[in-house]
C-alpha positions as CSV (number, residue, x, y, z in Angstrom):
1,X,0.0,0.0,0.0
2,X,1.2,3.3,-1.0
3,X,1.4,6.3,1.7
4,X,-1.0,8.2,-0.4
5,X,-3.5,5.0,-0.7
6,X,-2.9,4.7,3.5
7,X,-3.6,8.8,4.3
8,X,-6.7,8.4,2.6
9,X,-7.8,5.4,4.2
10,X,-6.3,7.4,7.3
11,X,-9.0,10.2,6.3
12,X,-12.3,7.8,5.7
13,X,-11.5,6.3,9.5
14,X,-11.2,10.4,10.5
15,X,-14.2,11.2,8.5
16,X,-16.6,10.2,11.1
17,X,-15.5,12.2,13.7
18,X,-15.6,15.5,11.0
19,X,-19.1,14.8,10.2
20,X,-20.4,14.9,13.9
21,X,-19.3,18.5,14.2
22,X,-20.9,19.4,10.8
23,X,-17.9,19.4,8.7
24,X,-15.8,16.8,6.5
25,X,-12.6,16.7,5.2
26,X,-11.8,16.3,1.5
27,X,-8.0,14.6,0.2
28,X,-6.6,17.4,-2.3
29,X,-3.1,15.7,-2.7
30,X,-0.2,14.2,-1.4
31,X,3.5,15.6,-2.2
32,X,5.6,12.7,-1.3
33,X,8.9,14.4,-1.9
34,X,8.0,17.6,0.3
35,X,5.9,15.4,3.0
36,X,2.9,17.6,2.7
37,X,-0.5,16.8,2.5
38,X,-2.8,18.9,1.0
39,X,-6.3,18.6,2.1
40,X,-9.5,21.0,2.0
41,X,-11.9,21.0,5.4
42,X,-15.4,21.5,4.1
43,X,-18.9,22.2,6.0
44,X,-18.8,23.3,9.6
45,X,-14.7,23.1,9.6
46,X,-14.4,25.4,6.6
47,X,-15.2,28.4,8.7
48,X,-14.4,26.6,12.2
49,X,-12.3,29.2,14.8
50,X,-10.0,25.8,15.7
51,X,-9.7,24.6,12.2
52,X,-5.7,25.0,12.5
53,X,-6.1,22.7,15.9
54,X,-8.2,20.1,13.6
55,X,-5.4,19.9,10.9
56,X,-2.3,19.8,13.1
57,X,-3.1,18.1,16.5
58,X,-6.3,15.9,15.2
59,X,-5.8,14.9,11.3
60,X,-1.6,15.6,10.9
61,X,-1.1,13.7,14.3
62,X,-3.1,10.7,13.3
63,X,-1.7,10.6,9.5
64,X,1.6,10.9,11.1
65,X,1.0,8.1,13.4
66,X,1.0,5.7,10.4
67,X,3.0,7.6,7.6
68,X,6.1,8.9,9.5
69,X,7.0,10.7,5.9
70,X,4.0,13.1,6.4
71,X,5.3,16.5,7.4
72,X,2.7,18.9,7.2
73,X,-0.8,19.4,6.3
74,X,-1.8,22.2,4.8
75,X,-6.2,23.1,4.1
76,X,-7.0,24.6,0.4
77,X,-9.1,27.4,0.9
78,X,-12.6,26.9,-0.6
């Protein structure tokens, strides 16, 4: 399995968790050579106050976790 194939498996387990607040979490891209994942919050954590918290401690932290060659997230502005 490829790292991008396991961030967005990574992202469907996360997705849950999104949805209960309103919000979701859509995979833009992965740049294996820079680590950086590109991703776009949608719904409720498009506009959320905490929405750097979500990327960095909640969704980078658990892609981490399981791809160690994942070095930042960054969200895609609507």
């Amino acid at each position: 399995m490829t790292d991008e194939e396991k961030i967005k498996e990574i992202l469907e387990e996360l997705r849950p968790f999104l949805n209960m607040d309103g919000g979701d979490v859509e995979f833009i891209k992965y740049d294996e050579k820079e680590g950086t994942l590109y991703v776009k919050l949608t719904g409720a954590c498009a506009k959320c106050m905490i929405q750097d918290d979500t990327l960095s401690n909640g969704l980078l932290g658990a892609v981490k976790e399981k791809v160690p060659n994942v070095k930042s997230i960054i969200n895609v502005p609507l």
